[in-house]
C-alpha positions as CSV (number, residue, x, y, z in Angstrom):
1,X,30.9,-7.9,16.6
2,X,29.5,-5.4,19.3
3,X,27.5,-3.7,16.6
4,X,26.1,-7.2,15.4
5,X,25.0,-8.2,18.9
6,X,23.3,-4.3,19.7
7,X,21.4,-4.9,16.5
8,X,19.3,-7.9,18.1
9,X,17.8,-5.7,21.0
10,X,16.9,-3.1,18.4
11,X,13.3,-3.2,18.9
12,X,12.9,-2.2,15.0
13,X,14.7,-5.4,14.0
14,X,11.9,-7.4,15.9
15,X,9.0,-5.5,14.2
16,X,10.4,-6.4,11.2
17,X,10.9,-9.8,12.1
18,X,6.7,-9.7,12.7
19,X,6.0,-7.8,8.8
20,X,8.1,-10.1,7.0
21,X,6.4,-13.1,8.6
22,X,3.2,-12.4,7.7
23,X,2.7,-13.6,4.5
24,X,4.6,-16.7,5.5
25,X,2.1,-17.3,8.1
26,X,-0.7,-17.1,5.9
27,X,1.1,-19.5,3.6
28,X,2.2,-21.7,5.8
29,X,-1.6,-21.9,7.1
30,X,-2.9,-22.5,3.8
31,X,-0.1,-25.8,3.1
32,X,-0.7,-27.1,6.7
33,X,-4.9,-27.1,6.1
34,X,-4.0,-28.6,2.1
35,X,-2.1,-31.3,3.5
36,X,-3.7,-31.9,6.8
37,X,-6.5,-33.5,4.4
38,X,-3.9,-34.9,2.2
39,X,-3.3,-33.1,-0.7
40,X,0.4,-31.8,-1.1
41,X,-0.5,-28.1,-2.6
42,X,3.0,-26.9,-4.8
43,X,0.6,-24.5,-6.0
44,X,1.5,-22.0,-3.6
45,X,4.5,-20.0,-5.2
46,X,2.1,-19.4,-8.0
47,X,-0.9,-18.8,-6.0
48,X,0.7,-16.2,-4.0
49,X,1.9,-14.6,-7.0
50,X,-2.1,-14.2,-8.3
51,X,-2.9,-12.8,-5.3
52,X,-0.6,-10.2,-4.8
53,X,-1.6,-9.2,-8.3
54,X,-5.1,-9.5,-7.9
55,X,-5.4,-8.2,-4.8
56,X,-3.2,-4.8,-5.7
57,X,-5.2,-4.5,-9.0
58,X,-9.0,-4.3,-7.2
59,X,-7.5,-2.0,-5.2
60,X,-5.9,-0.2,-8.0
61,X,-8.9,-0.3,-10.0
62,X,-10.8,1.4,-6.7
63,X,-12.1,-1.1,-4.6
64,X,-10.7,-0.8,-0.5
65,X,-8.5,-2.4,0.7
66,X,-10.1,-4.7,2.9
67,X,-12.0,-5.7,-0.3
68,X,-8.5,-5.8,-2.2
69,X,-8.1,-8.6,0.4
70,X,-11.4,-10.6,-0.1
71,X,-10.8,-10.3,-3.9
72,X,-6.9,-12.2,-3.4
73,X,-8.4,-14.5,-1.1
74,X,-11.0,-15.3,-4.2
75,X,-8.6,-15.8,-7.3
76,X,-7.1,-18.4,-4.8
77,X,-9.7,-20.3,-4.4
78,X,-10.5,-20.6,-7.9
79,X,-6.2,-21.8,-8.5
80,X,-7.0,-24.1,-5.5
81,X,-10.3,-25.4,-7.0
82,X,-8.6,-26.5,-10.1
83,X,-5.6,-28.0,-8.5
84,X,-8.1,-30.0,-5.8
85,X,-10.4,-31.1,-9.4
86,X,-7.5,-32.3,-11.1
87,X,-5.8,-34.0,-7.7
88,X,-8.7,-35.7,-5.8
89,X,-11.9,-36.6,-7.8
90,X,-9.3,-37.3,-11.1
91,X,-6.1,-38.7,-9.7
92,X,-3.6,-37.2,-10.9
93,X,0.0,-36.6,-9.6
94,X,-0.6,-34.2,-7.0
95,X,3.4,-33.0,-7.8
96,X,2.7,-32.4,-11.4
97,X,-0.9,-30.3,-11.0
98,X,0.9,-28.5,-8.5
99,X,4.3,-27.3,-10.4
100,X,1.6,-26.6,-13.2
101,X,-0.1,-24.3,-10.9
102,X,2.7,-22.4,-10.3
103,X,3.5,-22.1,-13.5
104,X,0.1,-21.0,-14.5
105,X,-1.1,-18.8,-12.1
106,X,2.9,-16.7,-12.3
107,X,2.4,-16.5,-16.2
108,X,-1.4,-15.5,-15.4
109,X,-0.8,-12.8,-13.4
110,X,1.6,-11.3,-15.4
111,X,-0.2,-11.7,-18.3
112,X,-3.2,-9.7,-17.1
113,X,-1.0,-7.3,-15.1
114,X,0.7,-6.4,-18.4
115,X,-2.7,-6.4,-20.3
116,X,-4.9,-4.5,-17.8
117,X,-2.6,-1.4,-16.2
118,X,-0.6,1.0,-18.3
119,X,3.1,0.7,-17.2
120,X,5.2,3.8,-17.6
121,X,8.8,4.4,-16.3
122,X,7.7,3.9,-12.9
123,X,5.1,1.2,-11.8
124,X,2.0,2.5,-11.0
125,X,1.3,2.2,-7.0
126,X,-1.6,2.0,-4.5
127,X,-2.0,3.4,-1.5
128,X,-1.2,0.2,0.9
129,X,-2.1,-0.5,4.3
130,X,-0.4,1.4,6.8
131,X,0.9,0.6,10.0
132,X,-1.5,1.0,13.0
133,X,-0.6,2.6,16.4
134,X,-3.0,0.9,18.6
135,X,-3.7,3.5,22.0
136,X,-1.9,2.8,25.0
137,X,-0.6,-0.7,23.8
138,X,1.7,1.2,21.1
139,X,3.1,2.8,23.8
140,X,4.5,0.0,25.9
141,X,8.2,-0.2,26.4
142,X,10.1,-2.7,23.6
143,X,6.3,-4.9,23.4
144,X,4.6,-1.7,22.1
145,X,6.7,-1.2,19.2
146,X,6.8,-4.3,17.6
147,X,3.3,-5.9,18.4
148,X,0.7,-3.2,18.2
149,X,2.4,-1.0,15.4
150,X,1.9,-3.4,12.4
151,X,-0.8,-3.0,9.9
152,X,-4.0,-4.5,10.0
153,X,-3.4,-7.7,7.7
154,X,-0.6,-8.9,10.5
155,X,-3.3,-9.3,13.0
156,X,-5.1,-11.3,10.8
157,X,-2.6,-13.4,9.8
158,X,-2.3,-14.3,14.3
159,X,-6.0,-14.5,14.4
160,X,-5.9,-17.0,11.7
161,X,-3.5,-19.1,13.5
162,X,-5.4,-19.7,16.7
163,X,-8.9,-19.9,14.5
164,X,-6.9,-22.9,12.4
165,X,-5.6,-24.3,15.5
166,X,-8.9,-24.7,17.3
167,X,-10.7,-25.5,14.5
168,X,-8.4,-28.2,13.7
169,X,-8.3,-29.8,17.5
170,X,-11.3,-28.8,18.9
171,X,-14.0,-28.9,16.2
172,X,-15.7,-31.8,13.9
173,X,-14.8,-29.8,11.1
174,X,-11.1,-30.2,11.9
175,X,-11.2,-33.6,13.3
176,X,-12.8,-34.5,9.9
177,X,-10.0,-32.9,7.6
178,X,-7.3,-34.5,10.1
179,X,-8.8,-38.0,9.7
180,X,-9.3,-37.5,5.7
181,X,-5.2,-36.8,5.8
182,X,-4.7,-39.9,7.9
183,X,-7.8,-42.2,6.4
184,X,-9.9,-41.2,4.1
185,X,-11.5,-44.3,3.8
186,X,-12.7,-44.5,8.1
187,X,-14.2,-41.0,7.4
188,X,-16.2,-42.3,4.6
189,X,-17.4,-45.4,6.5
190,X,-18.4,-42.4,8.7
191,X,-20.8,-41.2,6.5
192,X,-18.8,-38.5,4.8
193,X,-16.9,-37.4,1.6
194,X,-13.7,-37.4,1.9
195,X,-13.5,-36.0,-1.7
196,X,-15.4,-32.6,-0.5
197,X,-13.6,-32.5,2.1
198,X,-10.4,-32.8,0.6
199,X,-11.0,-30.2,-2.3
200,X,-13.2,-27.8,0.5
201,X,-9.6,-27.7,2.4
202,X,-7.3,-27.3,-0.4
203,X,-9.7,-24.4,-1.5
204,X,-9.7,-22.9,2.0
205,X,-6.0,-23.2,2.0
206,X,-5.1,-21.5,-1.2
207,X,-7.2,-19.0,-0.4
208,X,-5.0,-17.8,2.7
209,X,-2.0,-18.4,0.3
210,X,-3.5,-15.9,-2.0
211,X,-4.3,-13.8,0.6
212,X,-0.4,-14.0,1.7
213,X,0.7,-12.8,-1.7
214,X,-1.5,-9.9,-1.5
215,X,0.2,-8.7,1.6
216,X,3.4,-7.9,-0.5
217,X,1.5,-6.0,-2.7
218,X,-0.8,-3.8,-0.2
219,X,1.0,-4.0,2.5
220,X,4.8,-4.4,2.4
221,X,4.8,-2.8,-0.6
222,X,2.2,-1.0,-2.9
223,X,2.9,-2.3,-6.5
224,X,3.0,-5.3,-7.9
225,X,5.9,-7.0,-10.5
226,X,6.5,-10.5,-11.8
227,X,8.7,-12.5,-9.0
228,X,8.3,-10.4,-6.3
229,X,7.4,-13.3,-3.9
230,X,10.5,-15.0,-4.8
231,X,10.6,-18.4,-3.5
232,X,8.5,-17.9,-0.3
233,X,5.8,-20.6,-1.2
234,X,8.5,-22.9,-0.9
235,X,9.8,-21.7,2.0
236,X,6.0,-22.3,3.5
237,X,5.9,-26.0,1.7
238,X,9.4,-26.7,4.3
239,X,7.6,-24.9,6.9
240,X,4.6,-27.1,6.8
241,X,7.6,-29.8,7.8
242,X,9.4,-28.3,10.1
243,X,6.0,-27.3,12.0
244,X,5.5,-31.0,12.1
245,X,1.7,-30.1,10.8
246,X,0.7,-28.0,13.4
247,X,-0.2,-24.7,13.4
248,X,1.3,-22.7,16.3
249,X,5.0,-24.8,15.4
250,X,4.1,-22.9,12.0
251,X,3.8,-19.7,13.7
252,X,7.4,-20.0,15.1
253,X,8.5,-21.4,11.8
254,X,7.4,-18.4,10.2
255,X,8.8,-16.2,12.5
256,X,11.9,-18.2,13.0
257,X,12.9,-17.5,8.6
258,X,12.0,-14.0,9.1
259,X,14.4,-13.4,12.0
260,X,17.0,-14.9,9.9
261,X,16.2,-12.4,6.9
262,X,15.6,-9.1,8.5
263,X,19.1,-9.8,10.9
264,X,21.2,-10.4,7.6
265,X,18.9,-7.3,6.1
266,X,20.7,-5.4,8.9
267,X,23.7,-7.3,9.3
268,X,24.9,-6.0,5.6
269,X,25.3,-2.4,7.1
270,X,27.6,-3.3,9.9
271,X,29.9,-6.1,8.7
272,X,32.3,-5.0,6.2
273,X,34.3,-7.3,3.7
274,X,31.5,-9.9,3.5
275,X,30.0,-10.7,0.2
276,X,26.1,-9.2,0.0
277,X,25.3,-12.8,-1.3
278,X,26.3,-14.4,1.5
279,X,23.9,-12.6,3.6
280,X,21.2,-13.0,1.4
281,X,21.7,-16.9,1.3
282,X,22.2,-17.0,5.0
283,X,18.3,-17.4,6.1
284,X,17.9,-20.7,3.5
285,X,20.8,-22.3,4.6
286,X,19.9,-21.8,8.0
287,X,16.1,-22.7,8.0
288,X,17.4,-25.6,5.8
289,X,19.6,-26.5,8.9
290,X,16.6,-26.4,10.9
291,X,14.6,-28.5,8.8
292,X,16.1,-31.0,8.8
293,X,17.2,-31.3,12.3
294,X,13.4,-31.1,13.2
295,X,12.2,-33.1,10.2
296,X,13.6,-36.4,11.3
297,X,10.7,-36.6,14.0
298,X,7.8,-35.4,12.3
299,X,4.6,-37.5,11.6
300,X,3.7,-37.0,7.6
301,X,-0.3,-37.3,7.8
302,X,-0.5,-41.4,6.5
303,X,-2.6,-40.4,3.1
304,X,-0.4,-37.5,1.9
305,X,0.0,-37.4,-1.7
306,X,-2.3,-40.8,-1.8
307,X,-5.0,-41.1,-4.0
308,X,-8.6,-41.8,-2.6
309,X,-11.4,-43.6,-4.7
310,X,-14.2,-44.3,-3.2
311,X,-14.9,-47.8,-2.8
312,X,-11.4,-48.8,-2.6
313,X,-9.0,-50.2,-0.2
């Protein structure tokens, strides 16, 4: 039990905490802008999936990394423009066109993974982003270590979450995405589409999905292979939820899973007796548990999952 509490002012558990909720913040980002306009985006398991791919095979084929990223970011827009083309100017179920995503874009990236790089015995790795000591910061006592020792795509990922914020609250762009969520049809007696704007934000958003997935791949790890994201769209779709739709909620949200999953990481190695399994379940049931304590007072934007036609009331 001593050993259990020691490990939570372990200043490596926290940095942890930090890298693994990365590409849940990006993801979480990318939901929150999709369904802030109203499109509920299931796309995301499979979007992240063709970005980690794609972003680890640019690289792999010899662009940079930072190019690895745009390229991601790219193949995400593209899954997002066909899920927002098949959702908002054509109607259909926005449930369906999203598990179809998924379903595509996982098969796709395998498929071209397979086809493209030669895979021996071992898969074939990149060399990933690596951790950056920034001066002076690095070096401040227990805040040193686990803020300014992360690689660069961590940053990012917190820039993005004030940059979403304010533009969201304090910018027409946002106030125009919030108000297609909520009613499409006031923003077009404004003057505006609400159909761009719906299919601009779900392109935006799966974009930063994509660009989540790639952190797996050039980041946290440095080769790619069918599954690896296991599950963690959906975690971001609950996020989305238990953020309540706002971004810096989704930060915590993020950061809250990841706690949960690098403590029963480290938790394995000092409880005895304990089935591995049960560790490995323990951050679902718990950010389950949170869900749905916070979920019971969230507002869901009015024109989720509704269909806009012009004209129509």
């Amino acid at each position: 039990m001593t050993e259990a509490i020691d490990l939570l002012f372990n200043t490596s558990l926290w940095a942890a905490v930090l890298r693994i909720a990365t590409p849940l913040i990006f993801g979480v980002l990318g939901a929150l802008l999709c369904e802030r306009a109203g499109v509920l985006n299931l796309g995301i398991e499979g979007i992240m999936t063709m970005g980690a791919m794609t972003g680890w095979l640019a690289v792999y084929l010899g662009l940079p990394l930072w190019l690895g990223l745009v390229v991601a970011a790219s193949s995400g827009a593209v899954m997002g423009l066909l899920h927002a083309t098949l959702t908002v100017p054509l109607g259909l179920s926005q449930h369906v066109s999203g598990l179809g995503i998924t379903l595509f874009a996982s098969a796709l990236a395998a498929y071209l993974y397979r086809l493209i790089v030669e895979v021996g015995d071992l898969p074939p790795t990149i060399e990933p982003f690596r951790p950056i000591d920034v001066p002076f910061l690095s070096d401040i006592p227990i805040l040193g270590p686990v803020l300014f020792g992360q690689a660069a795509p961590t940053y990012v990922a917190l820039a993005a979450v004030i940059v979403v914020a304010y533009m969201l609250a304090r910018t027409p762009v946002g106030l125009a995405i919030r108000m297609t969520g909520e009613n499409p049809h006031a923003v077009e007696a404004q003057g505006l589409n609400p159909i761009r704007i719906r299919i601009g934000a779900v392109v935006a958003g799966s974009a930063l999905m994509a660009v989540g997935g790639s952190f797996l791949t050039m980041a946290a790890f440095d080769s790619f292979f069918p599954g690896m994201v296991q599950g963690r769209g959906w975690i971001c779709i609950a996020l989305v939820v238990f953020a309540s739709w706002r971004p810096g909620k989704a930060l915590l949200g993020a950061l809250l899973f990841a706690f949960f999953d690098a403590y029963q990481l480290r938790l394995q190695t000092v409880v005895d007796g304990v089935p591995y399994q049960l560790f490995l379940m323990a951050p679902y049931v718990l950010s389950i548990l949170a869900l749905i304590f916070v979920a019971r007072r969230a507002e869901v934007p009015a024109s989720l999952m509704v269909p806009y036609r012009r004209g129509e009331r």
